[in-house]
TIDREN-117503 format. One record per residue (C-alpha): x, y, z. Coordinates in nm, 3 decimals. Layout:
! TIDREN-117503
        px        py        pz
         X         Y         Z
...
This chain:
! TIDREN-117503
        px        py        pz
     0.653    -0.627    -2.781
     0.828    -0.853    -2.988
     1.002    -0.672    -3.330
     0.820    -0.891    -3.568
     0.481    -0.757    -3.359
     0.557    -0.426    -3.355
     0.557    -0.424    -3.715
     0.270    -0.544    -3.785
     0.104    -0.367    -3.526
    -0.200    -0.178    -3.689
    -0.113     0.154    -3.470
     0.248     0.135    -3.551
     0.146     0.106    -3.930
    -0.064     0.415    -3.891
     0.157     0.639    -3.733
     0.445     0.524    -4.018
     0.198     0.606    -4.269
     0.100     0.926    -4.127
     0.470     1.021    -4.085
     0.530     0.990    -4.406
     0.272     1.149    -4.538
     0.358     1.415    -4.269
     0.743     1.383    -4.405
     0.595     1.447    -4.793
     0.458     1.737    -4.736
     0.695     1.887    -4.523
     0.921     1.849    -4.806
     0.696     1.991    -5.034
     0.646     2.280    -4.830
     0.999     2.333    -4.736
     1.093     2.313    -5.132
     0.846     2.563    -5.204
     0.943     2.768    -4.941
     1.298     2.711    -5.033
     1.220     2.842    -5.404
     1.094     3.160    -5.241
     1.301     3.250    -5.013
     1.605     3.218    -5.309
     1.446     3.414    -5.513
     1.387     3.687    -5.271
     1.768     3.685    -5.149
     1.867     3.713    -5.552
     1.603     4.020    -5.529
     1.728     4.157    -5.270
     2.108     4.128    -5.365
     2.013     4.290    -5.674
     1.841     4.589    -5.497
     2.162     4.613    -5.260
     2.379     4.611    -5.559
     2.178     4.855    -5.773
     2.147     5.123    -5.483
     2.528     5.057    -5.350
     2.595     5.163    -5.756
     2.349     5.435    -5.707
     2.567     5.576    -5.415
     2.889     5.577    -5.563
     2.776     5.675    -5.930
     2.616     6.021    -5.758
     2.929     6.141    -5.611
     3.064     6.229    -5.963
     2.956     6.577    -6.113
     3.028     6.768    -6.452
     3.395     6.749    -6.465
     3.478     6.642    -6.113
     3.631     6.248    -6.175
     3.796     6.297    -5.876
     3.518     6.245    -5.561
     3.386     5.917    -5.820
     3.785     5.795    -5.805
     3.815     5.894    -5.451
     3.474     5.691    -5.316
     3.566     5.365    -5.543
     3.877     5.385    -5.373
     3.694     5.440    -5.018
     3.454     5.115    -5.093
     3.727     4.931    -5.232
     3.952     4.955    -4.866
     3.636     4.923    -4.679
     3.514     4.601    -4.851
     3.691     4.251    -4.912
     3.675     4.123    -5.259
     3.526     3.819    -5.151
     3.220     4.020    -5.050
     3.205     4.361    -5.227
     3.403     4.479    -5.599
     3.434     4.824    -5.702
     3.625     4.910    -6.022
     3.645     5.227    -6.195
     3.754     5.237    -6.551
     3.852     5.528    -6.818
     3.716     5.511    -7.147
     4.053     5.380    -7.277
     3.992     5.091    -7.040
     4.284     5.200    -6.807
     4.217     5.103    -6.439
     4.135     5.401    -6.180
     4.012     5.231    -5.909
     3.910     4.935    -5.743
     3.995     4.607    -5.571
     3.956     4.350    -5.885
     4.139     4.315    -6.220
     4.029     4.496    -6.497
     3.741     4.299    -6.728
     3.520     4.386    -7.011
     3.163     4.329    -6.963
     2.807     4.407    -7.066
     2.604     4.689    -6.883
     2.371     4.615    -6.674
     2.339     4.340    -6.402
     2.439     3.954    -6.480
     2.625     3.704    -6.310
     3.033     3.610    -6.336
     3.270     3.367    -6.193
     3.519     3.527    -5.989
     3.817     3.365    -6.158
     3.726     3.646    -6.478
     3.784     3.910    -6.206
     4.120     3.736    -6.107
     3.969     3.620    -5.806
     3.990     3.253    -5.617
     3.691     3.300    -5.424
     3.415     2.993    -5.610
     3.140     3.143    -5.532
     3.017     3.369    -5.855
     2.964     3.704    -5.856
     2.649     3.942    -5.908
     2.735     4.270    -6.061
     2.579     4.602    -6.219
     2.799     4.756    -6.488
     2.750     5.125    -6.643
     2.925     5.383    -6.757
     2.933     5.740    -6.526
     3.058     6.035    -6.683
     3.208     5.870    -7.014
     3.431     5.580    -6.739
     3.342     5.238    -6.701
     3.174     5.175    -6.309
     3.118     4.803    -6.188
     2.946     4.744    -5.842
     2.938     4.375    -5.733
     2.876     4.127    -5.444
     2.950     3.798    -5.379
     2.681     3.518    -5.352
     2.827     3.342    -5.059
     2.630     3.512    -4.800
     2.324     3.368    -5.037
     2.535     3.067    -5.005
     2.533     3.045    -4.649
     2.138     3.088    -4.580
     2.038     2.847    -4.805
     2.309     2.580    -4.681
     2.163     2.685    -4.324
     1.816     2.658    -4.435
     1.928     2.326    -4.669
     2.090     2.192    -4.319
     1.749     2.326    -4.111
     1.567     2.114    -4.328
     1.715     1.811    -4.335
     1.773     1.834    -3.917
     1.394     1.866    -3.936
     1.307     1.593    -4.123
     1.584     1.344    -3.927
     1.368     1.451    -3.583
     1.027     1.408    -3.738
     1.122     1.081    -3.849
     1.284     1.015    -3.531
     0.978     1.097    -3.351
     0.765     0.939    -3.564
     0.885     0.544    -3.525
     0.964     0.632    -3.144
     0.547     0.818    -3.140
     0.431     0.502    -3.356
     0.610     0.241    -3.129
     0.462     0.406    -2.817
     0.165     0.459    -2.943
     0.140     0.095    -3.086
     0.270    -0.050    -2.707
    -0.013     0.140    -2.581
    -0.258    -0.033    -2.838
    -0.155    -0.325    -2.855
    -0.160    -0.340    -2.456
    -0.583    -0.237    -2.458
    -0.560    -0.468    -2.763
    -0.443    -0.781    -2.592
    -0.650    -0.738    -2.289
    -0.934    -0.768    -2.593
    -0.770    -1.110    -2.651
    -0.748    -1.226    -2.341
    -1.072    -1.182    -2.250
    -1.198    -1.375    -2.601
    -0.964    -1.650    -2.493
    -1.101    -1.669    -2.162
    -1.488    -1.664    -2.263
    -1.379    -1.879    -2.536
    -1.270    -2.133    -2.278
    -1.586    -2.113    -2.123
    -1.512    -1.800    -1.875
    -1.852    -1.601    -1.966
    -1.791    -1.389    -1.654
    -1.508    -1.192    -1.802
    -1.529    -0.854    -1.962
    -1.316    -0.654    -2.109
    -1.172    -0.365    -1.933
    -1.286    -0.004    -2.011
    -1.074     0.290    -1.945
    -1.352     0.554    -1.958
    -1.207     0.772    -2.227
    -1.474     0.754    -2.504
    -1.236     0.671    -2.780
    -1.316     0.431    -3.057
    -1.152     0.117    -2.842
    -1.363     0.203    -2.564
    -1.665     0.216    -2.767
    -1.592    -0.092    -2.924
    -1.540    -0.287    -2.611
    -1.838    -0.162    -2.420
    -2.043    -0.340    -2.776
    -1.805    -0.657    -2.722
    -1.931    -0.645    -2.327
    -2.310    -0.592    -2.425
    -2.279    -0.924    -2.655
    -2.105    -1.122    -2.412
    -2.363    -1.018    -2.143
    -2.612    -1.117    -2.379
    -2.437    -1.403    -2.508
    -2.348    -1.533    -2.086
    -2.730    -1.484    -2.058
    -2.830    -1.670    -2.353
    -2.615    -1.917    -2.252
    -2.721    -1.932    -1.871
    -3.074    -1.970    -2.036
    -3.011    -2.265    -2.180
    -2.845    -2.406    -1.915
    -3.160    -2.299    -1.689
    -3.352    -2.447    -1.954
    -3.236    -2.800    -1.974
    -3.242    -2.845    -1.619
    -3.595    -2.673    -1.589
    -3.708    -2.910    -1.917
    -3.568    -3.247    -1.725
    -3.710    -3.119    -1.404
    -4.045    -2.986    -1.481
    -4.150    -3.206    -1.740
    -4.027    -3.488    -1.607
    -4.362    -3.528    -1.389
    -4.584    -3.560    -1.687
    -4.369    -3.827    -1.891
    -4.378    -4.006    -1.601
    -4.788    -3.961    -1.580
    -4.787    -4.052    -1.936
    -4.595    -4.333    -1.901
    -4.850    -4.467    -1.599
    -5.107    -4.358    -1.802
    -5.010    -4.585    -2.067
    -4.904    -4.892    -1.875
    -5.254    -4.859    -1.692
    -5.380    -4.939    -2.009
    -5.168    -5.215    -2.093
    -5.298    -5.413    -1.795
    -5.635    -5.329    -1.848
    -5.608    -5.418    -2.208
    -5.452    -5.730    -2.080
    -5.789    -5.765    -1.825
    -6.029    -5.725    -2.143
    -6.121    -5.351    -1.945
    -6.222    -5.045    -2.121
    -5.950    -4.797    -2.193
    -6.112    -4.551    -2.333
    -6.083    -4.252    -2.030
    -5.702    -4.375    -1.995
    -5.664    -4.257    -2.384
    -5.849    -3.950    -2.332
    -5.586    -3.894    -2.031
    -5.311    -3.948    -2.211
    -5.401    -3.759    -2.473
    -5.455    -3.421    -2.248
    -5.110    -3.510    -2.115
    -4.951    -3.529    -2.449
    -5.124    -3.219    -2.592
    -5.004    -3.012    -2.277
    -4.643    -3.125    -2.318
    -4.672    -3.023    -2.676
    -4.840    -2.681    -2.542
    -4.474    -2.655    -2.322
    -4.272    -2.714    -2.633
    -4.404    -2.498    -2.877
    -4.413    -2.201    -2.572
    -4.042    -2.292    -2.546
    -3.982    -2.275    -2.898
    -4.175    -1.940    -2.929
    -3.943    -1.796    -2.688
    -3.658    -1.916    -2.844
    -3.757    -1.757    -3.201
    -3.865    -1.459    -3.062
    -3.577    -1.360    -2.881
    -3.394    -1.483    -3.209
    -3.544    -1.155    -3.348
    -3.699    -1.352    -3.616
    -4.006    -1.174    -3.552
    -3.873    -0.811    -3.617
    -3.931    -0.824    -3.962
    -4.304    -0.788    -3.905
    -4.320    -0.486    -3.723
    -4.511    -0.170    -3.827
    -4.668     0.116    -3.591
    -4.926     0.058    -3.441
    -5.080     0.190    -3.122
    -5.034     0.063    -2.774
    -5.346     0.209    -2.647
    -5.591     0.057    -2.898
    -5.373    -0.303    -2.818
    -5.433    -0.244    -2.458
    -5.822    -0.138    -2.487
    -5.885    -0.471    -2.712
    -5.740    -0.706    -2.435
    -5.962    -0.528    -2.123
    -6.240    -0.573    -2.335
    -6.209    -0.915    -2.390
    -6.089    -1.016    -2.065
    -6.339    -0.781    -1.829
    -6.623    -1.086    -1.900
    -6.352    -1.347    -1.749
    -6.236    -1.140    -1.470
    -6.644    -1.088    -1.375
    -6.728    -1.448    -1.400
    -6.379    -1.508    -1.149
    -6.539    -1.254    -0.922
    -6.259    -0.998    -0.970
    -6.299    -0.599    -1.146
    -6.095    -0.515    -1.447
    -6.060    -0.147    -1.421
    -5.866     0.019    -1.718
    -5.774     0.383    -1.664
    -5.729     0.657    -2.000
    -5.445     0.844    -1.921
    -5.389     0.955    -2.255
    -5.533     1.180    -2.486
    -5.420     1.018    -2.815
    -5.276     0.753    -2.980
    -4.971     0.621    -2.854
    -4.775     0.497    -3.140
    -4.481     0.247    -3.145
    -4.311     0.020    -3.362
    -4.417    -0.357    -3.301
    -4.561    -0.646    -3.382
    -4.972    -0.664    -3.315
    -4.995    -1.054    -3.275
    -4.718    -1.022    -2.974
    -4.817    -0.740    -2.825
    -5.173    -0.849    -2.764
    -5.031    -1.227    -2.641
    -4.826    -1.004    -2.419
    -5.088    -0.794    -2.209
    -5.333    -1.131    -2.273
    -5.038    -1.318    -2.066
    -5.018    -1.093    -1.781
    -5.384    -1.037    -1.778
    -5.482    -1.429    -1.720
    -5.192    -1.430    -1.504
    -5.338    -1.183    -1.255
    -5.707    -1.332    -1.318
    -5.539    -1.666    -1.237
    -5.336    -1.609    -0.947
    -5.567    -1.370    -0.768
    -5.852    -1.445    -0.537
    -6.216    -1.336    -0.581
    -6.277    -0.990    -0.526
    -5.912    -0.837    -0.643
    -5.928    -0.531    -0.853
    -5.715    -0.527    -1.153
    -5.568    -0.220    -1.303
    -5.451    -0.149    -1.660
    -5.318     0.200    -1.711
    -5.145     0.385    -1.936
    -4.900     0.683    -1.898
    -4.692     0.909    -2.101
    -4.274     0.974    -1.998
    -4.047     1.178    -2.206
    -3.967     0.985    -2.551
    -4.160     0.686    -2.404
    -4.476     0.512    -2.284
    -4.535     0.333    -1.958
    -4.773     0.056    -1.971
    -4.898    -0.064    -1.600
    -5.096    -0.399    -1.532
    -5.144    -0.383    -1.129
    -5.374    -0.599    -0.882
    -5.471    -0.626    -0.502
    -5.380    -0.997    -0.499
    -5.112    -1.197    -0.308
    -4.826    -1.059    -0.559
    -4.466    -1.245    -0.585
    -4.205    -1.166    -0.323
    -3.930    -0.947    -0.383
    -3.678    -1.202    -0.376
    -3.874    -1.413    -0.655
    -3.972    -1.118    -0.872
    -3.617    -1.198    -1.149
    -3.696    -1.527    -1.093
    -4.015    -1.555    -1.212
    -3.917    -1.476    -1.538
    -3.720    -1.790    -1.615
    -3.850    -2.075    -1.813
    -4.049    -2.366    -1.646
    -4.063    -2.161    -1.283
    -4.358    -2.150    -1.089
    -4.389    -2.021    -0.770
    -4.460    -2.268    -0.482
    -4.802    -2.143    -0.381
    -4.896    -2.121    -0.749
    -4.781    -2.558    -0.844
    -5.148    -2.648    -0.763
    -5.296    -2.415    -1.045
    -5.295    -2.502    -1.436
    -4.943    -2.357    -1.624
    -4.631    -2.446    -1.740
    -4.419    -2.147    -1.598
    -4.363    -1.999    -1.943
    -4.611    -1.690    -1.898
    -4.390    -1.456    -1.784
    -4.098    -1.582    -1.985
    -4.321    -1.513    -2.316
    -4.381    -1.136    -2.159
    -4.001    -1.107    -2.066
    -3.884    -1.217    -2.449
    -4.170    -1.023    -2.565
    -4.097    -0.700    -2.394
    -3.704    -0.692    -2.471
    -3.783    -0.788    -2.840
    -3.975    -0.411    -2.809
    -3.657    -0.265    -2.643
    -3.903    -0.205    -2.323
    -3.820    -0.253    -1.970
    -4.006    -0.519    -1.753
    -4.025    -0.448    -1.369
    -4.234    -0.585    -1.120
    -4.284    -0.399    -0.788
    -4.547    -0.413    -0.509
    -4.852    -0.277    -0.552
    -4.907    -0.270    -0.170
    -5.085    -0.490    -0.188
    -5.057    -0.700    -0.427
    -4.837    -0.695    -0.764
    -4.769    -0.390    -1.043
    -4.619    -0.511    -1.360
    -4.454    -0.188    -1.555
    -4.354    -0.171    -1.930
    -4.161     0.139    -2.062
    -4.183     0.114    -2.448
    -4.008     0.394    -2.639
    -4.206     0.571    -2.882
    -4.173     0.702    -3.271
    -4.197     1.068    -3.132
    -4.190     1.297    -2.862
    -4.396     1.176    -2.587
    -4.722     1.429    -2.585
    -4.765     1.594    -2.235
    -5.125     1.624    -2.261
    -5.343     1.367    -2.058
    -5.740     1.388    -1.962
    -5.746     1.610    -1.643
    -5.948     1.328    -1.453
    -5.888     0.958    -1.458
    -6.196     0.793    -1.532
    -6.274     0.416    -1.640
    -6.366     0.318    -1.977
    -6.405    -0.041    -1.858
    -6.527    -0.189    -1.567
    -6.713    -0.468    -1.431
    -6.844    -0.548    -1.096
């Protein structure tokens, strides 16, 4: 990854900014922390110095300046004056004992430089001064060991702050490389599908994290997008295939008339021809442009609940005359106890189960039963339209659903091939899933709609019809 890249690398950027945030208030911390501990060490020294004076100022009793003289002089050989002062003074001022120069100061504990104790040592000195017995006593220790811990904790600190920088740009510039890898493979697909590559995908890893996520929504589009595109390509070929049979009857239709207009004949049923032609290739566009606007989701906006089973009940009513006049039984079977409530649109619904009901009337001989049903899975609804009739075979079943395709068998009867098409844009407007399987015989047509609630478990004990015509 090129410097430049790397910096402007959204990941790298991130993990700067968190470092430094990270850096902040590690510094914050540490200065707090810092405070405390050097006031704790001053506590303590004074504690140390206080009970060191305590020591020495108890081995003098009434009369006795000898054991005080004698343990000043002890401390005194013991201790460096760098690190520990003891001096002993009479009340003329007159030195007894000790290992500094002789100084006048206030009793009590304060703080002097070591030069006013005739010392070279820079670091200052912490002492306790008081008077024992009628002599002057001052107890002292130096502030270099102080010194030292807070240089080592000083050092510690800024050690700790070079590595979490350290680790930070080398972190951010791995993790950014790692990114920016997942990230270009992002790009290259775009690129590709872009050029006209609607195949590609991008790759998933599997790990749930936000890129994943995102890229598994990039794939659903593209899907969708490759299909939408594949439909129009389907459709423009089907559209100068299909309907290029009744332009051409139109235009014989019309040229027919020309001659006999030309002959002085009558016209009149050439008209009437031509006008059935026209108003069925209208019929094919506006189907076409139905599609097209429904699976444009334009129609969402006009959904509200309403209930599948009443939608359902309406259609078998109005269709079990037709199917007993083709000599076929419309049998509709309550499986449900209640109403089954989804969110849809009325009008589409209805054309939907009208669609696959003329279908089945249509394509099925005299004497075929046909089956609506209704069923109840968990968090969904299964709507069923089945029949005993010749059904579609399985490798035709996807195919069906395409715009403008008719089965062979099924040229010679009216349609445009845009039945099933309407059910297919229908049903995946509703988020349901369209399958057709065989009925043995024959042809079942199953809907899965999800529903506003919990499905309800609770169906009528015995299937029984509520219509049905002989």
């Amino acid at each position: 990854m090129r410097r430049d890249r790397l910096l402007r690398s959204t990941p790298f950027r991130l993990a700067l900014s968190f470092g430094l945030f990270f850096i902040i208030a590690f510094l914050i911390a540490g200065l707090v922390a810092y405070g405390l501990m050097k006031r704790e060490l001053s506590r303590s020294l004074d504690v140390s110095i206080q009970d060191t004076y305590s020591v020495v100022a108890s081995t003098f009793s009434s009369n006795d300046l000898e054991d005080l003289v004698a343990a000043v002089s002890t401390y005194s050989a013991l201790k460096r004056p760098e690190d520990q002062i003891f001096l002993l003074v009479d009340s003329n001022g007159q030195k007894l004992a000790g290992n500094v120069q002789l100084t006048r100061v206030d009793q009590g504990l304060s703080t002097l430089p070591a030069a006013m104790l005739g010392m070279e040592e820079e670091d200052p000195i912490r002492i306790k001064a008081g008077v024992v017995g009628g002599n002057g006593l001052i107890v002292g220790q130096s502030y270099r060991e102080i010194d030292r811990i807070e240089k080592i904790a000083l050092v510690s600190f800024a050690w700790a702050s070079v590595v979490i920088i350290a680790t930070m740009v080398l972190g951010g510039t791995f993790l950014a490389r790692r990114t920016q890898r997942r990230l270009d493979s992002i790009e290259t697909t775009m690129v590709d599908v872009s050029a006209g590559n609607l195949a590609r995908r991008i790759p998933i890893r599997g790990n749930g994290d936000d890129i994943d996520v995102v890229s598994s929504h990039m794939n659903e589009a593209l899907s969708r997008l490759s299909s939408l595109v594949e439909g129009m390509r389907q459709v423009s070929a089907d559209i100068a295939h299909d309907l290029k049979t009744p332009l051409n009857r139109l235009g014989l239709t019309i040229e027919q008339s020309l001659q006999r207009l030309e002959q002085g004949g009558n016209v009149e049923d050439l008209m009437f021809d031509a006008k059935d032609e026209i108003a069925r290739i209208n019929a094919t566009f506006e189907a076409l442009l139905r599609i097209s606007q429904i699976e444009a989701g334009a129609r969402r906006t006009r959904f509200k609940i309403v209930n599948l089973w009443d939608i359902m009940s309406s259609v078998a009513e109005i269709y079990a005359d037709v199917a007993e006049d083709n000599l076929q039984k419309l049998v509709v079977l309550p499986t449900v106890s209640g109403p089954c409530l989804i969110n849809g649109d009325n009008e589409l619904l209805t054309q939907l189960f009208v669609n696959l009901v003329e279908n089945a009337i249509t394509h099925c001989p005299p004497g075929t039963t046909i089956i609506m049903s209704l069923s109840i899975d968990p968090q969904s609804y299964r709507a069923s339209i089945s029949d005993s009739g010749p059904g579609i075979p399985e490798a035709e079943r996807e195919l069906v659903f395409r715009r403008l395709y008719r089965l062979d068998k099924s040229r010679t009867t009216p349609g445009n091939g845009l039945g099933l098409s309407l059910v297919k844009a229908i049903a995946d407007l509703h988020a349901a899933r369209i399958s057709l399987d065989d009925n043995g015989p024959g042809l079942r047509v199953s809907l899965c709609f999800p529903g506003l609630e919990p499905a309800r478990s609770s169906q009528l004990p015995d299937s029984r019809a509520r219509h049905e015509s002989s």
